[in-house]
mmCIF file as Biopython writes it, N, C-alpha, C and O atoms, coordinates in Angstrom:
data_model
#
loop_
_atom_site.group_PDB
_atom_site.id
_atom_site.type_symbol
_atom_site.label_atom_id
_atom_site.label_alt_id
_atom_site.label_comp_id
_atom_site.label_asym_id
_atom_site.label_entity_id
_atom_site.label_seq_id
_atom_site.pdbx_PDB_ins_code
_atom_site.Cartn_x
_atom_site.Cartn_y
_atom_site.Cartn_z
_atom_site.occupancy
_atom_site.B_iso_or_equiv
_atom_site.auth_seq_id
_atom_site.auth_asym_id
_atom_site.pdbx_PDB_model_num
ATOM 1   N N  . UNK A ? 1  ? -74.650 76.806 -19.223 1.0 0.0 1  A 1 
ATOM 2   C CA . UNK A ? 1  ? -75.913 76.209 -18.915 1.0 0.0 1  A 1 
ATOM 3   C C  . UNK A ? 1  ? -76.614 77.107 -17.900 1.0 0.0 1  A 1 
ATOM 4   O O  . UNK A ? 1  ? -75.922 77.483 -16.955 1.0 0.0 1  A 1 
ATOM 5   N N  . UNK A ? 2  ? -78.014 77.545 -17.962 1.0 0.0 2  A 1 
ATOM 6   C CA . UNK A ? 2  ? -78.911 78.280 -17.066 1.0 0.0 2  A 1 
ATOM 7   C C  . UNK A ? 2  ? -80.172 77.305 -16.489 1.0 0.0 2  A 1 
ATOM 8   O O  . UNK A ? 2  ? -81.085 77.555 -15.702 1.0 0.0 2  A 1 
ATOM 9   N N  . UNK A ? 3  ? -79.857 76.243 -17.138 1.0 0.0 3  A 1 
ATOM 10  C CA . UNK A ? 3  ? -81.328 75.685 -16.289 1.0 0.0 3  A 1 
ATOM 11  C C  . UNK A ? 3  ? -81.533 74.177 -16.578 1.0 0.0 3  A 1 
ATOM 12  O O  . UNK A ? 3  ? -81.420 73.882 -17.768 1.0 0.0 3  A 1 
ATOM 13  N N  . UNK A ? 4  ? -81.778 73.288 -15.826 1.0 0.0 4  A 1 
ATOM 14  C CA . UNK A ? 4  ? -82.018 72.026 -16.090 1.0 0.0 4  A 1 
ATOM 15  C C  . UNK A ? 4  ? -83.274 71.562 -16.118 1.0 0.0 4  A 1 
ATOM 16  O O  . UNK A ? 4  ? -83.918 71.853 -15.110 1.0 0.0 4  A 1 
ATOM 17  N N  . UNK A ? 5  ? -84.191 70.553 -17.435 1.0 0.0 5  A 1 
ATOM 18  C CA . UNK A ? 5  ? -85.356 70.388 -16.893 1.0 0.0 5  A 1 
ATOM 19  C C  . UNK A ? 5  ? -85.999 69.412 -16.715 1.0 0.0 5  A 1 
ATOM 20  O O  . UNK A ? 5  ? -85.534 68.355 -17.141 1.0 0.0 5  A 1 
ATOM 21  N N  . UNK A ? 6  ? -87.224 69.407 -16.064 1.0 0.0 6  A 1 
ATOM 22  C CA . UNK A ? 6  ? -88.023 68.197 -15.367 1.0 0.0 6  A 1 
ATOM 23  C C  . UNK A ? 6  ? -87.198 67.078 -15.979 1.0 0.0 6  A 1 
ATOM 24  O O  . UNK A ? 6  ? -86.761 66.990 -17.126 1.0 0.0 6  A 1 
ATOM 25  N N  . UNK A ? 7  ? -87.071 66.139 -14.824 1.0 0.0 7  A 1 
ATOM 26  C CA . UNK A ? 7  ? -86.640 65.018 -15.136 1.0 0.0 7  A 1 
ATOM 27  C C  . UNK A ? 7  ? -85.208 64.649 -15.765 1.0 0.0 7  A 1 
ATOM 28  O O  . UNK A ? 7  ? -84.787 63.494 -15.832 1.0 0.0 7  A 1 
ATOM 29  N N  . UNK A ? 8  ? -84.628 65.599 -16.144 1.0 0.0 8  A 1 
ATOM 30  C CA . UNK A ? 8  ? -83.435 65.778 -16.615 1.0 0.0 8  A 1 
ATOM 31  C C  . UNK A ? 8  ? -82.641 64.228 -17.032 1.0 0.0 8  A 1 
ATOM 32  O O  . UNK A ? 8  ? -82.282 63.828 -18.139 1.0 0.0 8  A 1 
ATOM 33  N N  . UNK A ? 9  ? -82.564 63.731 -16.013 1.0 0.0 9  A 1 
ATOM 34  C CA . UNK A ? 9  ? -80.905 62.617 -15.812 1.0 0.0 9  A 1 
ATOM 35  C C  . UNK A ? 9  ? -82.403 61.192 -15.265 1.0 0.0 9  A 1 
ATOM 36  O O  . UNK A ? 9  ? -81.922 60.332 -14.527 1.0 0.0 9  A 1 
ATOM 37  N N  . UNK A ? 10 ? -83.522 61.039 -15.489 1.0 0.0 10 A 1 
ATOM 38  C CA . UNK A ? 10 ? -84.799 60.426 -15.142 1.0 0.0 10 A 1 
ATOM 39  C C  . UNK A ? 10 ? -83.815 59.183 -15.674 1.0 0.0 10 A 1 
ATOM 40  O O  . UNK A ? 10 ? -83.083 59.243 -16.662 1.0 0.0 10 A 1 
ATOM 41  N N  . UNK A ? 11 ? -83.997 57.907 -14.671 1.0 0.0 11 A 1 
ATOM 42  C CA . UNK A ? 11 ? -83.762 56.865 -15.036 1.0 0.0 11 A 1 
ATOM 43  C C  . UNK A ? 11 ? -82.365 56.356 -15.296 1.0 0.0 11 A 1 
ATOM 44  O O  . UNK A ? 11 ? -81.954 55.195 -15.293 1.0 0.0 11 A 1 
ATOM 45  N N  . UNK A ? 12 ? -81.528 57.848 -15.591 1.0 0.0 12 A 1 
ATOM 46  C CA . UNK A ? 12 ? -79.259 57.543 -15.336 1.0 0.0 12 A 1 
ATOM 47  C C  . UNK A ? 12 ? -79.367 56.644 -14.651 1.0 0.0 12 A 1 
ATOM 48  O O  . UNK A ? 12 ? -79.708 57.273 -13.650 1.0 0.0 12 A 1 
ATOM 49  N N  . UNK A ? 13 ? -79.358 55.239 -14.214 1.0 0.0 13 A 1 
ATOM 50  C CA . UNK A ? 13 ? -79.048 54.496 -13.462 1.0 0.0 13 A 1 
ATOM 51  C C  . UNK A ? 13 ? -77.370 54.385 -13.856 1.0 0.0 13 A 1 
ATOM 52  O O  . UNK A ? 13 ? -76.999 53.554 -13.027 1.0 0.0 13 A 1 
ATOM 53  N N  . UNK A ? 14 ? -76.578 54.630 -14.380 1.0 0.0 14 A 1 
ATOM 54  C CA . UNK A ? 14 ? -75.098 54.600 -15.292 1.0 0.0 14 A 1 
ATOM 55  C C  . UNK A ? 14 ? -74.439 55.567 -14.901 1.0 0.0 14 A 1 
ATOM 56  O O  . UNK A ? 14 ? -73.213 55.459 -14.946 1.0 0.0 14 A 1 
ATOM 57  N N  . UNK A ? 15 ? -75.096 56.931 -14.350 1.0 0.0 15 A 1 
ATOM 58  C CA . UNK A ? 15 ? -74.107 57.972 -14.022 1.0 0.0 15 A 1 
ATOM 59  C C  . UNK A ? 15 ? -73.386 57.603 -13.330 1.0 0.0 15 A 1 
ATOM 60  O O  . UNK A ? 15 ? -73.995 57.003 -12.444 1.0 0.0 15 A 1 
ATOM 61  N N  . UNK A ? 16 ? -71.757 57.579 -13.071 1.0 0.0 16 A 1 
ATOM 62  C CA . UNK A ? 16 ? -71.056 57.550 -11.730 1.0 0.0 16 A 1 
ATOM 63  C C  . UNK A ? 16 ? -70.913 58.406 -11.185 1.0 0.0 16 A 1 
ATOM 64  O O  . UNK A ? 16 ? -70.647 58.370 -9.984  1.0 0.0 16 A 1 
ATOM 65  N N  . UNK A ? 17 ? -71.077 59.879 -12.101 1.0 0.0 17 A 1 
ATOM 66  C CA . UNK A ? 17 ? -70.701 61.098 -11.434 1.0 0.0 17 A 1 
ATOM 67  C C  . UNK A ? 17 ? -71.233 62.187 -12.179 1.0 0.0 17 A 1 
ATOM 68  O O  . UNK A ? 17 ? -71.424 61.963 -13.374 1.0 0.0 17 A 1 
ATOM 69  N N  . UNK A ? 18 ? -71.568 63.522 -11.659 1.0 0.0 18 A 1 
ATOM 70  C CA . UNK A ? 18 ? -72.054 64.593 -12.564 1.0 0.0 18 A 1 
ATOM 71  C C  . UNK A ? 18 ? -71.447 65.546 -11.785 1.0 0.0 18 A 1 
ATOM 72  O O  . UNK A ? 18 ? -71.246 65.610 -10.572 1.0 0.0 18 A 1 
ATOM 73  N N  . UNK A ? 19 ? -71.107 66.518 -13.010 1.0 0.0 19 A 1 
ATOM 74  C CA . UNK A ? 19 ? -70.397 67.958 -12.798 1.0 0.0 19 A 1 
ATOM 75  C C  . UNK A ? 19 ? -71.053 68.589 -13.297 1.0 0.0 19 A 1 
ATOM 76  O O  . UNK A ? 19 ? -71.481 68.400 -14.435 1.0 0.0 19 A 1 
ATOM 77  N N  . UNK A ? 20 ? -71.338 69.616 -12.496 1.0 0.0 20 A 1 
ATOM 78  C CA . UNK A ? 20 ? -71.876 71.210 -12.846 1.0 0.0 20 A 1 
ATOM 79  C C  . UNK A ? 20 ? -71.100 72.080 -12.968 1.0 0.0 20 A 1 
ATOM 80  O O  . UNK A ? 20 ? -70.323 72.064 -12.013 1.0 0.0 20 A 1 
ATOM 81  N N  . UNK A ? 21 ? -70.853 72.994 -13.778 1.0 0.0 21 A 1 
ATOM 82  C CA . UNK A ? 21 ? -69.285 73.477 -13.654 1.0 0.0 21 A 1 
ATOM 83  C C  . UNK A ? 21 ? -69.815 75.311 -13.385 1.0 0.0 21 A 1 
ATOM 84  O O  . UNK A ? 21 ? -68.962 76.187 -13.241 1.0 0.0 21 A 1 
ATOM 85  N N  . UNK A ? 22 ? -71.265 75.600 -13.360 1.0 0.0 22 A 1 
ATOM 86  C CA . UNK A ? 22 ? -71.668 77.037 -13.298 1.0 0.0 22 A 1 
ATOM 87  C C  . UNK A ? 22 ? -71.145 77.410 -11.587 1.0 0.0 22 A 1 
ATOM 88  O O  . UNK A ? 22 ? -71.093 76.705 -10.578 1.0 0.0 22 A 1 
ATOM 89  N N  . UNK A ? 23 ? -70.793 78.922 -11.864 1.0 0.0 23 A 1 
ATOM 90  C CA . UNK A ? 23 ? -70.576 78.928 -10.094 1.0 0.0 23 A 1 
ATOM 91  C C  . UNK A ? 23 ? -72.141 79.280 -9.149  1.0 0.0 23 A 1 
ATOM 92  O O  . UNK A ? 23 ? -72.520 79.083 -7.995  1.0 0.0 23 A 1 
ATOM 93  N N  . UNK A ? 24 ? -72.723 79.902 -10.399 1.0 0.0 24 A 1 
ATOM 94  C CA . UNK A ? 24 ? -74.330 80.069 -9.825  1.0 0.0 24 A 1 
ATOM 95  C C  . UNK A ? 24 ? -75.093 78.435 -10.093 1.0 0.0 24 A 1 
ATOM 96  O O  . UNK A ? 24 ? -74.956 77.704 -11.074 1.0 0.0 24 A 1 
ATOM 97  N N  . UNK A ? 25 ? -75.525 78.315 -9.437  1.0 0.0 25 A 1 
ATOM 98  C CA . UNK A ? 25 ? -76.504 76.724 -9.552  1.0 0.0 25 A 1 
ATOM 99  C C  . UNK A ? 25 ? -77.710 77.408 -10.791 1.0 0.0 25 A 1 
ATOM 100 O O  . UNK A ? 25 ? -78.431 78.374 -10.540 1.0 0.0 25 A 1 
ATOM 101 N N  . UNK A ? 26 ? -77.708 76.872 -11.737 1.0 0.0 26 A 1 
ATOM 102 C CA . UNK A ? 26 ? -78.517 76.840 -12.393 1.0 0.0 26 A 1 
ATOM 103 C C  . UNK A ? 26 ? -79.595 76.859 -12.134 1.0 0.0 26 A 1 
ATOM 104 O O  . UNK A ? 26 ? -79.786 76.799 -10.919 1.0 0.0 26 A 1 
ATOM 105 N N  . UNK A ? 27 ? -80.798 76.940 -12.959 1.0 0.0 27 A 1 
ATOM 106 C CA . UNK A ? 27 ? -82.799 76.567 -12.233 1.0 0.0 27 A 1 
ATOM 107 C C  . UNK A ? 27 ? -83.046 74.947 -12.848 1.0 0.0 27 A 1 
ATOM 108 O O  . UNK A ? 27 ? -83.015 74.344 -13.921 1.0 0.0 27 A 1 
ATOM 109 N N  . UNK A ? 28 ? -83.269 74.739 -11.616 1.0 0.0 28 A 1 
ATOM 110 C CA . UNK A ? 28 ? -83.167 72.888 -12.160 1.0 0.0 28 A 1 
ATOM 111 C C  . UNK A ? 28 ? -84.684 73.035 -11.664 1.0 0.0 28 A 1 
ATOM 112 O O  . UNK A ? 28 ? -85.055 73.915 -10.886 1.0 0.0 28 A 1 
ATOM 113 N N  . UNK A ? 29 ? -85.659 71.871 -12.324 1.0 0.0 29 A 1 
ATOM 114 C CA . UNK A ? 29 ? -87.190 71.997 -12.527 1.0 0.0 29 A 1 
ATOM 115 C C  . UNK A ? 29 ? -87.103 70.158 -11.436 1.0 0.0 29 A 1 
ATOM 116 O O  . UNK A ? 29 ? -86.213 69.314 -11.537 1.0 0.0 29 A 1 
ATOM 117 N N  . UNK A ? 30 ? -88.045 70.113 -10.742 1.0 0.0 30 A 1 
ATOM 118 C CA . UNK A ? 30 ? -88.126 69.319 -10.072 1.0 0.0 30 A 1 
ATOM 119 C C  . UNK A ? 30 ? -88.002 67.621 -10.741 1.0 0.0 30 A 1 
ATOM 120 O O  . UNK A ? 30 ? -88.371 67.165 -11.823 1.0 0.0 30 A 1 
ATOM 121 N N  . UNK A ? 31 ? -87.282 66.951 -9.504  1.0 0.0 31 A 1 
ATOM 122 C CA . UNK A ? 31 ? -86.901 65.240 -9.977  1.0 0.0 31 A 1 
ATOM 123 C C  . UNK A ? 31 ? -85.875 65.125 -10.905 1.0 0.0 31 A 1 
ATOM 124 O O  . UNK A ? 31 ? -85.480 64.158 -11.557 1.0 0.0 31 A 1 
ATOM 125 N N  . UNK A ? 32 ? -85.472 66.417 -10.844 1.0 0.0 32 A 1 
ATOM 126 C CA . UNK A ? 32 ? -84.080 65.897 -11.745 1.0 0.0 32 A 1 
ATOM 127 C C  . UNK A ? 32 ? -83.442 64.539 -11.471 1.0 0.0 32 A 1 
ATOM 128 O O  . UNK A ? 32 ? -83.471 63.694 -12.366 1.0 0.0 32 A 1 
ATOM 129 N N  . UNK A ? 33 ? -82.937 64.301 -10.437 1.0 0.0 33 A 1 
ATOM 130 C CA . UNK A ? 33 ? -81.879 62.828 -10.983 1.0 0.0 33 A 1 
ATOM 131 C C  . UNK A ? 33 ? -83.038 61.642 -10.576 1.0 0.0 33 A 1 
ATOM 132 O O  . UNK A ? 33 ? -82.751 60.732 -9.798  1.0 0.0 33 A 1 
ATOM 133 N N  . UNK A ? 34 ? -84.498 61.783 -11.257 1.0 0.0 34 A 1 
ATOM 134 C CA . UNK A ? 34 ? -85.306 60.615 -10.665 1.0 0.0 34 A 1 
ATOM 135 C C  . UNK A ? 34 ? -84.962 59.565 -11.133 1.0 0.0 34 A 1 
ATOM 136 O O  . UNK A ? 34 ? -84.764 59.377 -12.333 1.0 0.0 34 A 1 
ATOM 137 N N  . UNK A ? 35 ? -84.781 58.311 -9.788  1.0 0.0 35 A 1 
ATOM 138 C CA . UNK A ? 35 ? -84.620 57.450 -10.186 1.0 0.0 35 A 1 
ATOM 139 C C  . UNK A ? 35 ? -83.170 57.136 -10.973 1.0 0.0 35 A 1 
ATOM 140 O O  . UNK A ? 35 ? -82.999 56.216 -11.773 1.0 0.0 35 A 1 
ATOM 141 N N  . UNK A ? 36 ? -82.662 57.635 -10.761 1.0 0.0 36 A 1 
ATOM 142 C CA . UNK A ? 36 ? -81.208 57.513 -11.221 1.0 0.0 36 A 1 
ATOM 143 C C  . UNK A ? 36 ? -80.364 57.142 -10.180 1.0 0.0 36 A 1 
ATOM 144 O O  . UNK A ? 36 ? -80.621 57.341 -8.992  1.0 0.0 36 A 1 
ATOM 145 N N  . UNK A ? 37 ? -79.242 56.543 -10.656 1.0 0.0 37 A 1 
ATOM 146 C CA . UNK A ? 37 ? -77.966 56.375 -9.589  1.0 0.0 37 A 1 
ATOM 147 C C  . UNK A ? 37 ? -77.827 57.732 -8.541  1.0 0.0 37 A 1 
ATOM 148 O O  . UNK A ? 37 ? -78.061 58.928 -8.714  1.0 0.0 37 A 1 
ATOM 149 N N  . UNK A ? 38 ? -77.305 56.905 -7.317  1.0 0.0 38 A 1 
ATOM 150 C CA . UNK A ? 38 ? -76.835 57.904 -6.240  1.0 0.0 38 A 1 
ATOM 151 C C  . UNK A ? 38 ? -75.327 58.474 -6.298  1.0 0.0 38 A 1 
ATOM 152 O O  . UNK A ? 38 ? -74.618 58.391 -5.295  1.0 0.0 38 A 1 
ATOM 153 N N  . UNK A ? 39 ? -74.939 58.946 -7.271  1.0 0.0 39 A 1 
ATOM 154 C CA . UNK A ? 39 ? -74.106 59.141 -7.709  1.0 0.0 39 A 1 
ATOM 155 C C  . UNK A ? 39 ? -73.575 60.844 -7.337  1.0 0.0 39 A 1 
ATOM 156 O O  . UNK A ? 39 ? -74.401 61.756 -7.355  1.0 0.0 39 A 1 
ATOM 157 N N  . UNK A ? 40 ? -72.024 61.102 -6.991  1.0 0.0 40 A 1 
ATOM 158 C CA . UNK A ? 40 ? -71.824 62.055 -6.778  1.0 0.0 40 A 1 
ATOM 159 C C  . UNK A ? 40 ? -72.246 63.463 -7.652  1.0 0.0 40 A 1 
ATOM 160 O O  . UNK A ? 40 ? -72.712 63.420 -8.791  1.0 0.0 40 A 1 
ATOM 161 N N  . UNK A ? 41 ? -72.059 64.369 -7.101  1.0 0.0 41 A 1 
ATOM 162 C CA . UNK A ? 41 ? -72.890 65.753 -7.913  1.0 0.0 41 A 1 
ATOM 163 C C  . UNK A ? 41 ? -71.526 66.799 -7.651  1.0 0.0 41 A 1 
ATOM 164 O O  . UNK A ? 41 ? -71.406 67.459 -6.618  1.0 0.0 41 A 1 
ATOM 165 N N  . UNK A ? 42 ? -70.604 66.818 -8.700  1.0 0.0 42 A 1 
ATOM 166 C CA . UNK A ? 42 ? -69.232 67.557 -8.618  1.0 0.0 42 A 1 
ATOM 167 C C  . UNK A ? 42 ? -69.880 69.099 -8.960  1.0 0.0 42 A 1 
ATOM 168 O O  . UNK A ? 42 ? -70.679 69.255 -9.882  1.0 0.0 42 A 1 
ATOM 169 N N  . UNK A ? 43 ? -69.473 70.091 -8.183  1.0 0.0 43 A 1 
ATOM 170 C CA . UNK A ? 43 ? -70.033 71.871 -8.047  1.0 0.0 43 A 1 
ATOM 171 C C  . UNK A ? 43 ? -68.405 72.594 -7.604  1.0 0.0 43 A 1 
ATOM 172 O O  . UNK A ? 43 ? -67.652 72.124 -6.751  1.0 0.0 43 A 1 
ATOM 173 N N  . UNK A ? 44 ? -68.161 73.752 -8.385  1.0 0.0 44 A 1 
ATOM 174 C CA . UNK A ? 44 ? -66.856 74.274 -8.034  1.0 0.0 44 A 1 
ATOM 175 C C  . UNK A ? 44 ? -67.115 74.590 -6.372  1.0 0.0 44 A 1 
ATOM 176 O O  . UNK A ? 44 ? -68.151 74.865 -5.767  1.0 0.0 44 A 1 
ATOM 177 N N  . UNK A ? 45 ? -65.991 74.459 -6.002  1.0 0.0 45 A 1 
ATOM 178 C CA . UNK A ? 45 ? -65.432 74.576 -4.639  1.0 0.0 45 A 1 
ATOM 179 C C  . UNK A ? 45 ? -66.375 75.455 -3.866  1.0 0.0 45 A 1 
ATOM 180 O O  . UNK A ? 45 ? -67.025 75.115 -2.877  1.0 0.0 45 A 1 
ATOM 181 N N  . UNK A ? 46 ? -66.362 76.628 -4.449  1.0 0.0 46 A 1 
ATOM 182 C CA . UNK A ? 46 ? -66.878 77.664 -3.549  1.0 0.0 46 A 1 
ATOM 183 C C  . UNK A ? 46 ? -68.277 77.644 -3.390  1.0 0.0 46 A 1 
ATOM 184 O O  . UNK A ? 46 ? -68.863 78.101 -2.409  1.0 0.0 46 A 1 
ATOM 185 N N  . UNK A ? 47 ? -68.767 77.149 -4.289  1.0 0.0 47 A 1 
ATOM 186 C CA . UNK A ? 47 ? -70.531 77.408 -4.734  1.0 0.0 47 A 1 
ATOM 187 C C  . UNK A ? 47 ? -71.012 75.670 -4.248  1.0 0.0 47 A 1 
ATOM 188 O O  . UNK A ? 47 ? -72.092 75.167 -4.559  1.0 0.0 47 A 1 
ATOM 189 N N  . UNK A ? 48 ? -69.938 74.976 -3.445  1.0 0.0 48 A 1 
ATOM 190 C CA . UNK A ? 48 ? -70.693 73.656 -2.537  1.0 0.0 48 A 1 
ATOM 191 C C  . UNK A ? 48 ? -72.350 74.328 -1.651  1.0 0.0 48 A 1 
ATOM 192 O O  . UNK A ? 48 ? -73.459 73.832 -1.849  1.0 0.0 48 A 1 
ATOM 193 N N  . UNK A ? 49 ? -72.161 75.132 -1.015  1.0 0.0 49 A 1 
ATOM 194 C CA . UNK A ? 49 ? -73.085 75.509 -0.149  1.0 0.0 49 A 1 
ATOM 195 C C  . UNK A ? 49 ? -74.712 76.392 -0.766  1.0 0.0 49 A 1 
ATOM 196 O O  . UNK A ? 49 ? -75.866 76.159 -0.408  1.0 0.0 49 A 1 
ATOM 197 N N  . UNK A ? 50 ? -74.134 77.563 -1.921  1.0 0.0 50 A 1 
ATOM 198 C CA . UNK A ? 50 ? -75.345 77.209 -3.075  1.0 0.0 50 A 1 
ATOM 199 C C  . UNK A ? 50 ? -75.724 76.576 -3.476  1.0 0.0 50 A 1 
ATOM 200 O O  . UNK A ? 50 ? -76.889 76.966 -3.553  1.0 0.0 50 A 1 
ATOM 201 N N  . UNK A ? 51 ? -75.677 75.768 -3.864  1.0 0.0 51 A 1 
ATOM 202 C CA . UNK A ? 51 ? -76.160 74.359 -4.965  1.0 0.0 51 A 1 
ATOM 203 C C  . UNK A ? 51 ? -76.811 74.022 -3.777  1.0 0.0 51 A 1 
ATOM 204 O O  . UNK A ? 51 ? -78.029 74.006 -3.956  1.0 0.0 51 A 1 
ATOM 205 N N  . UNK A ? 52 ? -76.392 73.670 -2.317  1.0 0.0 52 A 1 
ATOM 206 C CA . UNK A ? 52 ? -76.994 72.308 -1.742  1.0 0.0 52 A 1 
ATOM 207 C C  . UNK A ? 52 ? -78.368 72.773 -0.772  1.0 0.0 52 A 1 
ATOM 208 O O  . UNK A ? 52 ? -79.258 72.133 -0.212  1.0 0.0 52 A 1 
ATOM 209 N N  . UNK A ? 53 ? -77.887 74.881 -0.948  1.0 0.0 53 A 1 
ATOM 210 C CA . UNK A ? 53 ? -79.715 75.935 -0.781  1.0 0.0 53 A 1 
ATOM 211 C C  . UNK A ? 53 ? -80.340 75.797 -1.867  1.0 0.0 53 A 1 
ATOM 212 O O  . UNK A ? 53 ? -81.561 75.640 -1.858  1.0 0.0 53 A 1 
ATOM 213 N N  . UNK A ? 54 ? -79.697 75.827 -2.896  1.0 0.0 54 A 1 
ATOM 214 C CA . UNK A ? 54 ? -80.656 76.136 -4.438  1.0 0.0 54 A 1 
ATOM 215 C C  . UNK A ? 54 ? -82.184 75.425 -4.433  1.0 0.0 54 A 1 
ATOM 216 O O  . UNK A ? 54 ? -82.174 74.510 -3.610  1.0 0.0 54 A 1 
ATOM 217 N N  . UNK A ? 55 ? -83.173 75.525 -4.930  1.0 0.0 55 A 1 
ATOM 218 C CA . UNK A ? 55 ? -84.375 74.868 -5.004  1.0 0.0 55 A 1 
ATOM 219 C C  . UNK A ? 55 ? -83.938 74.327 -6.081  1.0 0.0 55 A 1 
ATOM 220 O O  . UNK A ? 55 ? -83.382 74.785 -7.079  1.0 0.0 55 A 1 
ATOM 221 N N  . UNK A ? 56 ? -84.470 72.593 -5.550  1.0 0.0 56 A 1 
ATOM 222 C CA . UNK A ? 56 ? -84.632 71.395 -6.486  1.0 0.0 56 A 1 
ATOM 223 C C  . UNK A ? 56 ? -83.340 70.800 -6.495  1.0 0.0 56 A 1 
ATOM 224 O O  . UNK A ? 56 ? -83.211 69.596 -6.717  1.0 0.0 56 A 1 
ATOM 225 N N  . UNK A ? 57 ? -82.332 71.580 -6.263  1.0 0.0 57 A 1 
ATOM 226 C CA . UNK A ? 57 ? -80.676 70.887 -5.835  1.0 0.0 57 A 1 
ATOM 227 C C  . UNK A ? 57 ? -80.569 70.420 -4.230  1.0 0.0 57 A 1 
ATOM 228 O O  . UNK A ? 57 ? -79.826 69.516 -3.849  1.0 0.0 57 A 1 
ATOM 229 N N  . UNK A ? 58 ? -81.257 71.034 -3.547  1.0 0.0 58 A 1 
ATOM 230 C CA . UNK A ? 58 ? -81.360 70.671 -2.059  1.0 0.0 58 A 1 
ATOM 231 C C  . UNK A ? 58 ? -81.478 69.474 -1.800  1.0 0.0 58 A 1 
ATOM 232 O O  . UNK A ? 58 ? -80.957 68.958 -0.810  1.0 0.0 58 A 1 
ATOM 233 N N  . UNK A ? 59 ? -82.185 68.847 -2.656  1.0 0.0 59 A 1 
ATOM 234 C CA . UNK A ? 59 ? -83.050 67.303 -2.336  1.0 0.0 59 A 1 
ATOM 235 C C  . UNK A ? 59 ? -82.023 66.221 -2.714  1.0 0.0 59 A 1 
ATOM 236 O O  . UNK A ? 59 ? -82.155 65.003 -2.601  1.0 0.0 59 A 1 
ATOM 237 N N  . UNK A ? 60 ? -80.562 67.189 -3.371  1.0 0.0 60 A 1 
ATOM 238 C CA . UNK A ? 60 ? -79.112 66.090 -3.605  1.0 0.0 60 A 1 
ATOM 239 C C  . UNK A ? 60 ? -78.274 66.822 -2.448  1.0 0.0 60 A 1 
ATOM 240 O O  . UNK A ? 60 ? -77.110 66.446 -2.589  1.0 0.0 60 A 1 
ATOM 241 N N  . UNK A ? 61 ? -78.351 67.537 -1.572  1.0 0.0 61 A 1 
ATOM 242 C CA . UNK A ? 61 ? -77.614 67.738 -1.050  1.0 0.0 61 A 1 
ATOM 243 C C  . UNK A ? 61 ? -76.365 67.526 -0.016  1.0 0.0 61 A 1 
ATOM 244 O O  . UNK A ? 61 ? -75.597 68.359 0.466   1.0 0.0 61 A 1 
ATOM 245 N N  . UNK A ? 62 ? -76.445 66.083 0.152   1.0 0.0 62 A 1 
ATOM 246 C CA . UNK A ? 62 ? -75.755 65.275 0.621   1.0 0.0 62 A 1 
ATOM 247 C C  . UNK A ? 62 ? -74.856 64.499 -0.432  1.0 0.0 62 A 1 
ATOM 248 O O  . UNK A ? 62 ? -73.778 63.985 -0.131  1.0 0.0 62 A 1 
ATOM 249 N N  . UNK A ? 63 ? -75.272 64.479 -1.371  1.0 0.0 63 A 1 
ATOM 250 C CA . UNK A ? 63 ? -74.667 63.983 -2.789  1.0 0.0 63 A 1 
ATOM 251 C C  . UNK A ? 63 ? -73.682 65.313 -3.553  1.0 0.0 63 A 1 
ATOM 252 O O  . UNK A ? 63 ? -72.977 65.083 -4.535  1.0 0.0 63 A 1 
ATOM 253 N N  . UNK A ? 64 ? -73.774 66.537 -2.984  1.0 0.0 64 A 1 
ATOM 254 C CA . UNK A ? 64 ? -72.703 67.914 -3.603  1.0 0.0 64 A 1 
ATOM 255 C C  . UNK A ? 64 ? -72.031 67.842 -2.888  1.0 0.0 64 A 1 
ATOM 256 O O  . UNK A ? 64 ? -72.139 67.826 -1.662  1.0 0.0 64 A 1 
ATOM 257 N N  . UNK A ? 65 ? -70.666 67.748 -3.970  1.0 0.0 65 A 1 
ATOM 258 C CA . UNK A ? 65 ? -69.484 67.901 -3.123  1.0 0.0 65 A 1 
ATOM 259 C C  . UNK A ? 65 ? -68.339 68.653 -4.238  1.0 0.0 65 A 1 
ATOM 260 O O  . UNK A ? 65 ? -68.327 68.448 -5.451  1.0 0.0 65 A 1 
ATOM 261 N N  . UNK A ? 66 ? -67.501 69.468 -3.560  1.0 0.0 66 A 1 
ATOM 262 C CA . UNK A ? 66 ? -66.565 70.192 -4.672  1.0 0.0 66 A 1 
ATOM 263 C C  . UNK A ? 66 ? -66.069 69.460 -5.188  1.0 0.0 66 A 1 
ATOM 264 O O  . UNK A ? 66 ? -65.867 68.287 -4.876  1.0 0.0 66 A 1 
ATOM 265 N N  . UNK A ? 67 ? -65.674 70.231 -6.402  1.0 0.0 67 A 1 
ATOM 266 C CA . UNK A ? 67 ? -64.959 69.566 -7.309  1.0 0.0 67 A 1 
ATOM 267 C C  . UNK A ? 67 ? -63.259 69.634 -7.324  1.0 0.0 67 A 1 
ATOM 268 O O  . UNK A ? 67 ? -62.703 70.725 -7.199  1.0 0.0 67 A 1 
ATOM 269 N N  . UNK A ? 68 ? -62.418 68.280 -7.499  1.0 0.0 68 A 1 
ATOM 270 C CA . UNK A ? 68 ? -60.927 68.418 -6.930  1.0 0.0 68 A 1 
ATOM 271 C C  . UNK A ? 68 ? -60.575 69.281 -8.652  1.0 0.0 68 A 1 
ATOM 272 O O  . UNK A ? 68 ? -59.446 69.696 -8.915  1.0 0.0 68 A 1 
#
């Protein structure tokens, strides 16, 4: 996957959890999880701290956390 867009996961109220499994954060297009559950955002271990700089992933950044 290289890129997520507008609105992506709009309205997931059902997600319990989402994994990204790229070690680069993808280009995610703004409001991705709008309105959706506050649900965890699983990112490999090392790339916690990209994802939570990335533009448009920042705004979950309290919600990225590695993945066990």
């Amino acid at each position: 996957m290289t890129s997520l867009g507008y609105r992506a996961f709009q309205y997931c109220t059902g997600l319990t959890e989402f994994k990204c499994l790229p070690v680069t954060p993808p280009s995610a297009a703004s409001g991705l999880f709008y309105q959706a559950s506050e649900c965890p955002i699983y990112v490999p271990a090392t790339s916690v701290e990209a994802y939570q700089m990335a533009d448009n992933w920042k705004a979950y950044a309290a919600r990225i956390q590695a993945m066990l």
